[in-house]
MMTF fields as JSON, N, C-alpha, C and O atoms, coordinates in Angstrom:
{
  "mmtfVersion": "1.0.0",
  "mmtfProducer": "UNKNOWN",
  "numBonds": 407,
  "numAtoms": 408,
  "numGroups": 102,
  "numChains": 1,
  "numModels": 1,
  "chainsPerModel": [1],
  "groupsPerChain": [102],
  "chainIdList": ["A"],
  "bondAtomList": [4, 2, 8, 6, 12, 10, 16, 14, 20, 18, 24, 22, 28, 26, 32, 30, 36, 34, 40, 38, 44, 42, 48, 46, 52, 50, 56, 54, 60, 58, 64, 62, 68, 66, 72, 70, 76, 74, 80, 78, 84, 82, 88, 86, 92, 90, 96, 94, 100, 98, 104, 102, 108, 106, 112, 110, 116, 114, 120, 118, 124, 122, 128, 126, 132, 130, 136, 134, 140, 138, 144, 142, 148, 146, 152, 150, 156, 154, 160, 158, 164, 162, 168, 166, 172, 170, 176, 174, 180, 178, 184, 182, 188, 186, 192, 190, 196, 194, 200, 198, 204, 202, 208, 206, 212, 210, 216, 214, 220, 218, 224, 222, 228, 226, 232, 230, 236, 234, 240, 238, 244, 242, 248, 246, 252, 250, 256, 254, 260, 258, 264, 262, 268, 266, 272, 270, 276, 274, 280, 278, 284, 282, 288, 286, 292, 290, 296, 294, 300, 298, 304, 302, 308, 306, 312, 310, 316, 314, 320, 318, 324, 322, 328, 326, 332, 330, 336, 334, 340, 338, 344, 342, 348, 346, 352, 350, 356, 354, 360, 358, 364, 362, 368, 366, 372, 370, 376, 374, 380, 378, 384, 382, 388, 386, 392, 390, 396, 394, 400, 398, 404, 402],
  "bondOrderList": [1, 1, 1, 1, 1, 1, 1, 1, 1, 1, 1, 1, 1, 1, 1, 1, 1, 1, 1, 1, 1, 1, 1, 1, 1, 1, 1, 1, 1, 1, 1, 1, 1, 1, 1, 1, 1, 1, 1, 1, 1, 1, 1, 1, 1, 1, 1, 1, 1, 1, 1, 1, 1, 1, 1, 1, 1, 1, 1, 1, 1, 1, 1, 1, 1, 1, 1, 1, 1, 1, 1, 1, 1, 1, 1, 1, 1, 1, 1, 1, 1, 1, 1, 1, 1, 1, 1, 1, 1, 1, 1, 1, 1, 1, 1, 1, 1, 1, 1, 1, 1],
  "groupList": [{"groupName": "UNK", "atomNameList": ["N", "CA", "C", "O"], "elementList": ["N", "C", "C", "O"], "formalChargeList": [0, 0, 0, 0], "bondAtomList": [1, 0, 2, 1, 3, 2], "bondOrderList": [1, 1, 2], "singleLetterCode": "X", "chemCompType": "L-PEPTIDE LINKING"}],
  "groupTypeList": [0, 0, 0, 0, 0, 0, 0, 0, 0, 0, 0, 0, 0, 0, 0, 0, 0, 0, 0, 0, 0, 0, 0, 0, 0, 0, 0, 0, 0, 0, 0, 0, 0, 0, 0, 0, 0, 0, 0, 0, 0, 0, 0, 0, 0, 0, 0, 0, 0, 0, 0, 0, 0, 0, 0, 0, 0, 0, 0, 0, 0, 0, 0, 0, 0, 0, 0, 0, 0, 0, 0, 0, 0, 0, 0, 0, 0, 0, 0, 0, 0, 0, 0, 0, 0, 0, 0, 0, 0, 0, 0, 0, 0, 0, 0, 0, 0, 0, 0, 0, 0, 0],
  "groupIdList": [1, 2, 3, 4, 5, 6, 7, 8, 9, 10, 11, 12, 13, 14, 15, 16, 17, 18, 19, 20, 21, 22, 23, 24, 25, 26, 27, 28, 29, 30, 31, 32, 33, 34, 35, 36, 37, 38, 39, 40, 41, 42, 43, 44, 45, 46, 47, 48, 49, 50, 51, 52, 53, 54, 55, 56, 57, 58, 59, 60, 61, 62, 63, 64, 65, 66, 67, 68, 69, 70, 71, 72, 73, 74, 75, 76, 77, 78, 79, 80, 81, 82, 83, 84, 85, 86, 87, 88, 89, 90, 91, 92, 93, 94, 95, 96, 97, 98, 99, 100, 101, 102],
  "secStructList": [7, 7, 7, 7, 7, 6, 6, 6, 4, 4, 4, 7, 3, 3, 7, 7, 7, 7, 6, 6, 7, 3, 3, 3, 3, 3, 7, 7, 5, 7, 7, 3, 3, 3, 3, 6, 6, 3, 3, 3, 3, 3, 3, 3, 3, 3, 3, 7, 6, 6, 1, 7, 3, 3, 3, 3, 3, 7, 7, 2, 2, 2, 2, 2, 2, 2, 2, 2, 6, 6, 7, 7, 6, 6, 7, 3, 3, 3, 3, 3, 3, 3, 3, 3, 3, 3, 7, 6, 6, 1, 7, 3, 3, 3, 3, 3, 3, 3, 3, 3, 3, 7],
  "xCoordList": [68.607, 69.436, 69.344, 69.855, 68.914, 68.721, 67.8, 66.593, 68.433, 67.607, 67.621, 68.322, 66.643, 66.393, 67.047, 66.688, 68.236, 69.476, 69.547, 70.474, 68.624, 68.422, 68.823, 69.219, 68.664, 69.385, 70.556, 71.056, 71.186, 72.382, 73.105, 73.997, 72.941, 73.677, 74.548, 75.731, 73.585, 74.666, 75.772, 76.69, 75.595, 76.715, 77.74, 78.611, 77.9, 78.855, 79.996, 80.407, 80.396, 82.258, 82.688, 82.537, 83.362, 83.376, 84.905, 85.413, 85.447, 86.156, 87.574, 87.489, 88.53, 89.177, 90.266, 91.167, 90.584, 91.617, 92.912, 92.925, 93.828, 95.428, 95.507, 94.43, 96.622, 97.117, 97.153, 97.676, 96.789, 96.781, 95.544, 95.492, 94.558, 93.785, 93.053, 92.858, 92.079, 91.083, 89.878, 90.064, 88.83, 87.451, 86.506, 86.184, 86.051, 85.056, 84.132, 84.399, 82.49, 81.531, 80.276, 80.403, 79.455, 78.357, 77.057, 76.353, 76.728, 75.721, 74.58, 73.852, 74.553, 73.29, 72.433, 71.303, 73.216, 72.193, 73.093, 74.317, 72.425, 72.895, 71.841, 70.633, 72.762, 71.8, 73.317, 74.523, 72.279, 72.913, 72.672, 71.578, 73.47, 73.935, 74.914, 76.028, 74.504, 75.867, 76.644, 76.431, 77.882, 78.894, 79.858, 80.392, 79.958, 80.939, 81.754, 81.846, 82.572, 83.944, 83.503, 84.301, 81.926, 81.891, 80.186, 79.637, 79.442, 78.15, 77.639, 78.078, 76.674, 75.975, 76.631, 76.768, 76.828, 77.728, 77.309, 77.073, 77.147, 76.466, 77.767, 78.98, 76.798, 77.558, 77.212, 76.247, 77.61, 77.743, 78.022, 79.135, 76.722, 76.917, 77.705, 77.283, 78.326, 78.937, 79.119, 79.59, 78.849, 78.973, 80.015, 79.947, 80.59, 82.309, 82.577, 81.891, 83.354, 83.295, 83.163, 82.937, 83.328, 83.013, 81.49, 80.915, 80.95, 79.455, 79.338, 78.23, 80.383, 80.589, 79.777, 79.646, 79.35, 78.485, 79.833, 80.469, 80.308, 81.237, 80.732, 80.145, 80.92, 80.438, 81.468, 82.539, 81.287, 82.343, 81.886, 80.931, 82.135, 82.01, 82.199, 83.199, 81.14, 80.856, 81.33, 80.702, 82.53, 82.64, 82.093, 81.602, 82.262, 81.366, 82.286, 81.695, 82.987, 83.896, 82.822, 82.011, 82.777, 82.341, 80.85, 80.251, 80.355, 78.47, 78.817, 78.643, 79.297, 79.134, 79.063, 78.16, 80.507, 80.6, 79.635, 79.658, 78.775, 78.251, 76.668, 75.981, 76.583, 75.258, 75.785, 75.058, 77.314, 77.673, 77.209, 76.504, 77.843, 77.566, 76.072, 75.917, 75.229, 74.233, 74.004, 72.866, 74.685, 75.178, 73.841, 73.126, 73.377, 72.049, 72.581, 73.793, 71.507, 71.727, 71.879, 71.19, 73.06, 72.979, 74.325, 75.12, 75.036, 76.451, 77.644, 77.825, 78.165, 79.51, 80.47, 80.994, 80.811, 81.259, 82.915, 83.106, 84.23, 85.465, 85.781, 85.297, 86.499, 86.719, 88.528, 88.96, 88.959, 90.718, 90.897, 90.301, 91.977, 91.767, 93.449, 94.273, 93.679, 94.864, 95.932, 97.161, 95.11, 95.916, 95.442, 94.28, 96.078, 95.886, 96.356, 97.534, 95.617, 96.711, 96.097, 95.234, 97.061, 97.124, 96.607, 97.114, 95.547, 95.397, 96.253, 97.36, 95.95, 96.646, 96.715, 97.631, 95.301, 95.286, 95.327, 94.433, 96.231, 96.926, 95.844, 96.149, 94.729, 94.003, 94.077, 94.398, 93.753, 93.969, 92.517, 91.423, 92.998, 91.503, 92.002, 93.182, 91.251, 91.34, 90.762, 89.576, 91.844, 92.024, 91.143, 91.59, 90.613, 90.019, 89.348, 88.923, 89.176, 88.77, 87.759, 87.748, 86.882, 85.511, 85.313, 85.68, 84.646, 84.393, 83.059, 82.766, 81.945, 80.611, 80.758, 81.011, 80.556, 80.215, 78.791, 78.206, 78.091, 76.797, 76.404, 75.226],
  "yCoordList": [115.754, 116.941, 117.731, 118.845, 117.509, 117.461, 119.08, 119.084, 120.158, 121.924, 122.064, 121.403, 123.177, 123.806, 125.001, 126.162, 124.504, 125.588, 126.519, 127.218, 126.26, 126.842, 128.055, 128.242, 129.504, 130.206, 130.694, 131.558, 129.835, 129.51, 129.355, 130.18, 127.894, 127.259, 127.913, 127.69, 128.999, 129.968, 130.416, 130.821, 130.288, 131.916, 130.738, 131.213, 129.19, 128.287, 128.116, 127.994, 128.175, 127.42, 126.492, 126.216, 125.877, 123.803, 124.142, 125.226, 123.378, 122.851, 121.762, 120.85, 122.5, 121.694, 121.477, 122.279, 120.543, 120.746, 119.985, 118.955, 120.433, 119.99, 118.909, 118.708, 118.104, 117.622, 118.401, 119.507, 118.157, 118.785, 119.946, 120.409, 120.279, 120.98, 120.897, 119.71, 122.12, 121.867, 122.8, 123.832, 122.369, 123.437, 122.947, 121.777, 124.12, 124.227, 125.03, 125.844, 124.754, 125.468, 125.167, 124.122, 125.425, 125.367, 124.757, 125.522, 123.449, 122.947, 123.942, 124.525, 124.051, 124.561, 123.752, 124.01, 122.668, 121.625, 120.67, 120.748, 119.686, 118.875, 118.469, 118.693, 117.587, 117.475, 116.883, 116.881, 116.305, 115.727, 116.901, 117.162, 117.313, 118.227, 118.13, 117.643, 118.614, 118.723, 119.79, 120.928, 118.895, 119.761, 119.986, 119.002, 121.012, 121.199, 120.381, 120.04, 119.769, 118.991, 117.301, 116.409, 117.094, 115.606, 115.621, 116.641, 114.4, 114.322, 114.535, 115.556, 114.017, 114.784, 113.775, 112.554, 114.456, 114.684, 114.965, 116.158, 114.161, 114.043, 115.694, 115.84, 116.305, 117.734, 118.303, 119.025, 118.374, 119.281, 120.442, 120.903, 121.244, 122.907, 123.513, 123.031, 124.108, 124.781, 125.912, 126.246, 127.104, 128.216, 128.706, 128.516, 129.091, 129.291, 130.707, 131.706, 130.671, 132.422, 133.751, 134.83, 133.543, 134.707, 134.592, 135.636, 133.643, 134.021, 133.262, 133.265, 132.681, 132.239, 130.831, 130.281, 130.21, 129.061, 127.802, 128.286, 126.758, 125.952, 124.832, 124.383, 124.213, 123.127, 122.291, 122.554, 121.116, 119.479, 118.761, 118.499, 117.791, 116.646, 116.032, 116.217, 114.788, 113.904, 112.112, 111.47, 111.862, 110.299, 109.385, 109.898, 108.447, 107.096, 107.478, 107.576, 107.557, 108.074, 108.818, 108.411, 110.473, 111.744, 111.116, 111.361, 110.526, 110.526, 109.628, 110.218, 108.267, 107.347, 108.237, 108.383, 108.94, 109.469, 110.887, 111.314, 111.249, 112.704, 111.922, 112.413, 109.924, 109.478, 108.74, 108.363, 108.706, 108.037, 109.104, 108.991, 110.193, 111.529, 112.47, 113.691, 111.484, 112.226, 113.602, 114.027, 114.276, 115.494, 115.677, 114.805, 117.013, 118.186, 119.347, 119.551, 120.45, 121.617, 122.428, 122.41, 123.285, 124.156, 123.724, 124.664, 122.128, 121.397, 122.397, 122.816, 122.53, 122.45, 121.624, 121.008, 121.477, 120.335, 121.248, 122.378, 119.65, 120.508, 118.935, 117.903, 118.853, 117.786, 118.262, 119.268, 117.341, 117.418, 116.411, 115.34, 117.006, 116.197, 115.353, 116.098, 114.411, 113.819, 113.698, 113.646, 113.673, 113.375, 112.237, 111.957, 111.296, 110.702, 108.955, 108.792, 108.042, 107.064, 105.709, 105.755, 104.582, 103.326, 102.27, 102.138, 101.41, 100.331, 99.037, 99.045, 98.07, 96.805, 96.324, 95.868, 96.585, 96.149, 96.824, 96.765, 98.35, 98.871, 99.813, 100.753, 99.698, 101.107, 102.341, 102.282, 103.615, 104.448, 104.837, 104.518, 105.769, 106.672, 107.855, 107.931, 108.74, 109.752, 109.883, 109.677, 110.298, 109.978, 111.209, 112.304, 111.275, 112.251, 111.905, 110.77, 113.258, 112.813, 113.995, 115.062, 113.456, 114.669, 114.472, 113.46, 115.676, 116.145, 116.75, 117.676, 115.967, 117.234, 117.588, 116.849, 119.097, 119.521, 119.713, 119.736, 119.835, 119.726, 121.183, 121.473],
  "zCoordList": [99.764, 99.82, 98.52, 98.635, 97.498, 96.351, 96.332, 96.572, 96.072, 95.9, 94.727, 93.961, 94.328, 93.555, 93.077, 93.267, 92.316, 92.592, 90.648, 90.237, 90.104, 88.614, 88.136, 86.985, 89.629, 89.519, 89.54, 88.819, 90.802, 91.319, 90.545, 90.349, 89.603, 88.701, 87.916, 87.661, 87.466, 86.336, 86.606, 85.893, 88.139, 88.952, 89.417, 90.146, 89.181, 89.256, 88.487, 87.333, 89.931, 89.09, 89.731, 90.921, 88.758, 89.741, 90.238, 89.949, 90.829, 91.933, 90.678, 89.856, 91.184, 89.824, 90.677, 90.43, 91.769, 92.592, 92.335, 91.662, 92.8, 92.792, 93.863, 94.424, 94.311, 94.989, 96.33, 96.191, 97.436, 98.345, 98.887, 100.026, 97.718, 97.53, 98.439, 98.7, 99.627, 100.437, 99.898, 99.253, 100.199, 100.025, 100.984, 101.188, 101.616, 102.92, 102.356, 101.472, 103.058, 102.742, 103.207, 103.844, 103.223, 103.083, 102.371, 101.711, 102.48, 101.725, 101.364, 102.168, 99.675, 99.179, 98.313, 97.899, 98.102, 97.332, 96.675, 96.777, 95.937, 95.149, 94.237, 94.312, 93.024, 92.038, 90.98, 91.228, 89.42, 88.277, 87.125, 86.624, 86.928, 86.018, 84.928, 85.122, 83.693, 82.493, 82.91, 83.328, 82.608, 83.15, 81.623, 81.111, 81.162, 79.456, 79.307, 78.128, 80.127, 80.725, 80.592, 80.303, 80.898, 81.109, 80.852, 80.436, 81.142, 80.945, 81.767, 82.297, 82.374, 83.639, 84.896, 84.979, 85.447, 86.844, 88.229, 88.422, 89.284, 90.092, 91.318, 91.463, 91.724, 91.991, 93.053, 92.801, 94.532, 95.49, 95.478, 95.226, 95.84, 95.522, 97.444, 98.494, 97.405, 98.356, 98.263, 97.175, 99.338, 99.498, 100.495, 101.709, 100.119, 100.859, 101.589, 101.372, 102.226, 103.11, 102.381, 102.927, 101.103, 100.066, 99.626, 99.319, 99.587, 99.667, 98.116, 97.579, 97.483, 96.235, 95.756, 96.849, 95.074, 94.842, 94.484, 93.548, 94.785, 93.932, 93.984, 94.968, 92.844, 92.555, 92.685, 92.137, 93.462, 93.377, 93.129, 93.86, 91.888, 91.296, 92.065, 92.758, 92.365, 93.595, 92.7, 91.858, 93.316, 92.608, 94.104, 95.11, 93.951, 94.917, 96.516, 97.591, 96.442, 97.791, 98.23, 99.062, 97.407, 98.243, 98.349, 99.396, 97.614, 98.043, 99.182, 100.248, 99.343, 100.471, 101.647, 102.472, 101.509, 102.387, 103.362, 104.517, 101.929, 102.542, 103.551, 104.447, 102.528, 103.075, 104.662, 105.581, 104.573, 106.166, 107.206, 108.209, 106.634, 108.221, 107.547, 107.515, 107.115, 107.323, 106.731, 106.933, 106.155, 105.317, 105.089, 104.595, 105.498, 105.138, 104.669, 104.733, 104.019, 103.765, 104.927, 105.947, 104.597, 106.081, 106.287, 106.284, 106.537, 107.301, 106.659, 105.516, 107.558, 106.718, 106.444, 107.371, 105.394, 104.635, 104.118, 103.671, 104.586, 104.277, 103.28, 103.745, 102.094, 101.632, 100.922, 100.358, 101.21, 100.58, 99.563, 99.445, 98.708, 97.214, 97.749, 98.278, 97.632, 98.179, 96.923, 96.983, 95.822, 94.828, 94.039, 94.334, 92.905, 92.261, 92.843, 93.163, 92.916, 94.001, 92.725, 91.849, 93.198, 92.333, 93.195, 94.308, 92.776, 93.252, 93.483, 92.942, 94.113, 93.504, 92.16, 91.475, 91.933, 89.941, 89.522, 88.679, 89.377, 88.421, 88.048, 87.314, 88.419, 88.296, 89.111, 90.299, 88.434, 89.532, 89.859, 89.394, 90.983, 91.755, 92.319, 92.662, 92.44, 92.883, 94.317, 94.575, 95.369, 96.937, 97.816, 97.476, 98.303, 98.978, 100.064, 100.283, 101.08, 102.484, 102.544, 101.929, 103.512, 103.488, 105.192, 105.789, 105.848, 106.853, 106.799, 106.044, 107.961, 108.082, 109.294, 110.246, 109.297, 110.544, 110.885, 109.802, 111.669, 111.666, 112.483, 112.694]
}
């Protein structure tokens, strides 16, 4: 799934969501990128009904999940940020649910 998004890139703005937060779009690529915020960062590019580029930081949840449903360029892809949640051992994670449409 992995494009050639070099031009793209510039015209990105990442995905910084709240509790409750949704974003739908359009697969335009993916790829490992420095991100100012963190080191390089594995990142789902999405193109949204404004025609806009956004980038979401992909943790082990969102990739499993984009390699369970098969996720191509072209899907539309809706993912919700649930919030911040606690394990049994006292660690936390960040909760989220993802959707492909094909």
């Amino acid at each position: 799934m992995t494009e050639n998004l070099s031009a793209t890139i510039n015209k990105v703005t990442y995905w910084q969501p709240s509790a409750g937060d949704t974003i739908a779009g359009l697969i335009q690529g993916s790829g490992t990128f420095n991100n100012s915020l963190y080191d390089e960062q594995k990142t789902l590019f999405l193109q949204d009904d404004n025609g806009a580029v956004v980038g979401v930081v992909l943790n082990r949840y969102l990739m499993h999940s984009l390699k369970q449903n098969n996720a191509a360029l072209g899907d539309l892809v809706t993912v919700t940020f649930h919030g911040k949640e606690q394990k049994n051992n006292g660690r936390s994670f960040n909760r989220y649910t993802l959707l492909v449409d094909k």
